[in-house]
C-alpha positions as CSV (number, residue, x, y, z in Angstrom):
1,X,-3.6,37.7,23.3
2,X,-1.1,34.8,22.4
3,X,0.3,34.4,19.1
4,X,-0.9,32.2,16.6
5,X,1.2,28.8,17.4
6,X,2.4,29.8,20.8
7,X,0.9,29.7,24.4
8,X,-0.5,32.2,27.1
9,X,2.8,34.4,27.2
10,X,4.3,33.4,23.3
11,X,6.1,30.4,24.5
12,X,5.3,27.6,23.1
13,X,4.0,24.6,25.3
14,X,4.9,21.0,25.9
15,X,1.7,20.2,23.7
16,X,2.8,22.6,20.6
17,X,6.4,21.5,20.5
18,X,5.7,17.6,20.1
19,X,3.1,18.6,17.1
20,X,6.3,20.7,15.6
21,X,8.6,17.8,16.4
22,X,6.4,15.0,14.8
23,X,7.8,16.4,11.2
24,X,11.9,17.2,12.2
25,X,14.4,15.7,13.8
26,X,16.0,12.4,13.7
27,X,13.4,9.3,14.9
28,X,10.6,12.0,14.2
29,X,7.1,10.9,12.6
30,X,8.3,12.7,9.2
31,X,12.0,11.2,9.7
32,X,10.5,7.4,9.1
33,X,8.4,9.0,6.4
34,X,11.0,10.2,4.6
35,X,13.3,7.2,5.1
36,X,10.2,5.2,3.8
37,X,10.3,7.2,0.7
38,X,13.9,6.9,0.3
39,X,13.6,3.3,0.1
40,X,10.6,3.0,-1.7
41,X,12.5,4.8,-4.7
42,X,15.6,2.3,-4.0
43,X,13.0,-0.5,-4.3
44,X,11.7,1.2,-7.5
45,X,15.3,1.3,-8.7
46,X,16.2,-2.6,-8.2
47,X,13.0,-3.9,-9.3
48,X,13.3,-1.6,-12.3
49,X,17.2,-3.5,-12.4
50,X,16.2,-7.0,-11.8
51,X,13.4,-6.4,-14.5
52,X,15.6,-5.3,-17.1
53,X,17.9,-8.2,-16.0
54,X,15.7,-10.9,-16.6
55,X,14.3,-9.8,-19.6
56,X,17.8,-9.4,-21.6
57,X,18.7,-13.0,-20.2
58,X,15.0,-14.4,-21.1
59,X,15.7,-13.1,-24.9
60,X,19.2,-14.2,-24.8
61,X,18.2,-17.9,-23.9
62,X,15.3,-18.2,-26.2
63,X,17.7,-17.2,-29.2
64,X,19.8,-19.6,-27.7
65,X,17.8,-22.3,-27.8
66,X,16.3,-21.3,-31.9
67,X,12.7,-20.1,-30.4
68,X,13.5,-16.1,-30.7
69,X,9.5,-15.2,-30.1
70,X,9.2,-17.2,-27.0
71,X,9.7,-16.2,-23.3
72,X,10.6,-18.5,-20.9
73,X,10.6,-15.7,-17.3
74,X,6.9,-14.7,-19.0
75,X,5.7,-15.1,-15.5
76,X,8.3,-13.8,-13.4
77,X,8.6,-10.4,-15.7
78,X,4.8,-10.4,-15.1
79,X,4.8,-10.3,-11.6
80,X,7.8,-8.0,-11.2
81,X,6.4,-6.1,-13.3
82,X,3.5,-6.0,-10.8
83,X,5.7,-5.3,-7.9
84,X,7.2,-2.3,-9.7
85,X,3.8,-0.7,-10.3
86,X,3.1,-1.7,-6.6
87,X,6.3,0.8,-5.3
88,X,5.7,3.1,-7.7
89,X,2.2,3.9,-6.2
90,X,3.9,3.5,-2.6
91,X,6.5,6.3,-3.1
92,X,3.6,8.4,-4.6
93,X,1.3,7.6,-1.3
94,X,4.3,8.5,1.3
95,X,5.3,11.5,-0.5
96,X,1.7,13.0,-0.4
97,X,1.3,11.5,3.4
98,X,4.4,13.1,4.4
99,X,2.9,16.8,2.5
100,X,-0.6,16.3,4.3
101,X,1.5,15.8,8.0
102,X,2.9,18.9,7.2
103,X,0.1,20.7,6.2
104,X,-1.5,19.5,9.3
105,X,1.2,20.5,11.7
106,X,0.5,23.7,10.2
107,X,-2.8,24.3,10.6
108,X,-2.9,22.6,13.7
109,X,-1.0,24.9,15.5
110,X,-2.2,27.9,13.3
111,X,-6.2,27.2,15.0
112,X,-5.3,26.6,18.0
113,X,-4.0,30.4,18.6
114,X,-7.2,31.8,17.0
C-alpha cells in the first residue's frame, strides 16, 4: 500500500511533485504570492508616507495663508486614504490565499494516498 503523498512504490510521481512545487521554490505559485505580499505591505508603507506627507504640508499652507481650519489636499487625502484601505485589505487577501494554497497542497496530496 503506498504512502500517504507518495506513489505505487513511495516515490513520489511527476503529478505529486508539481502540486509540492506550486508553494517553493523560486518562480513557484507561492513565490509570486509572497512577492505580492511583500509589495502590498511596501504599497501600504508609501501610501501611509505620502499620506502623512500631504497632510503636514496641507496644514502647513492653510496656516500660511491665515485659514488654519481649512484643507486645501481635502480630496487628495480622501482618496489616498481610500487607496490605503484598498492595500491594506489586499495584503490581508494574499496572505490568507497564500495559507489556503498551502492547506490545499496538503490535503491534496494527503487524499490522494488514502
Amino acid at each position: 500500500m503506498p504512502l500517504a503523498g507518495y506513489g505505487e512504490q513511495g516515490k513520489m510521481d511527476r503529478a505529486e511533485k508539481m502540486v509540492i512545487n506550486l508553494r517553493v521554490g523560486h518562480g513557484s505559485a507561492g513565490f509570486y504570492m509572497l512577492e505580492a505580499q511583500r509589495m502590498a505591505r511596501e504599497v501600504e508603507a508609501d501610501l501611509r508616507k505620502a499620506l502623512f506627507q500631504i497632510r503636514e504640508v496641507d496644514k502647513t499652507f492653510a496656516k500660511s495663508k491665515g485659514r488654519p481650519d481649512d484643507r486645501f489636499l481635502e480630496r487628495a487625502t480622501v482618496k489616498l486614504t481610500q487607496c490605503e484601505d484598498q492595500a491594506k485589505a489586499l495584503t490581508t487577501e494574499l496572505e490568507d490565499s497564500y495559507l489556503i494554497l498551502k492547506d490545499n497542497i496538503q490535503e491534496t496530496l494527503l487524499q490522494q494516498g488514502h
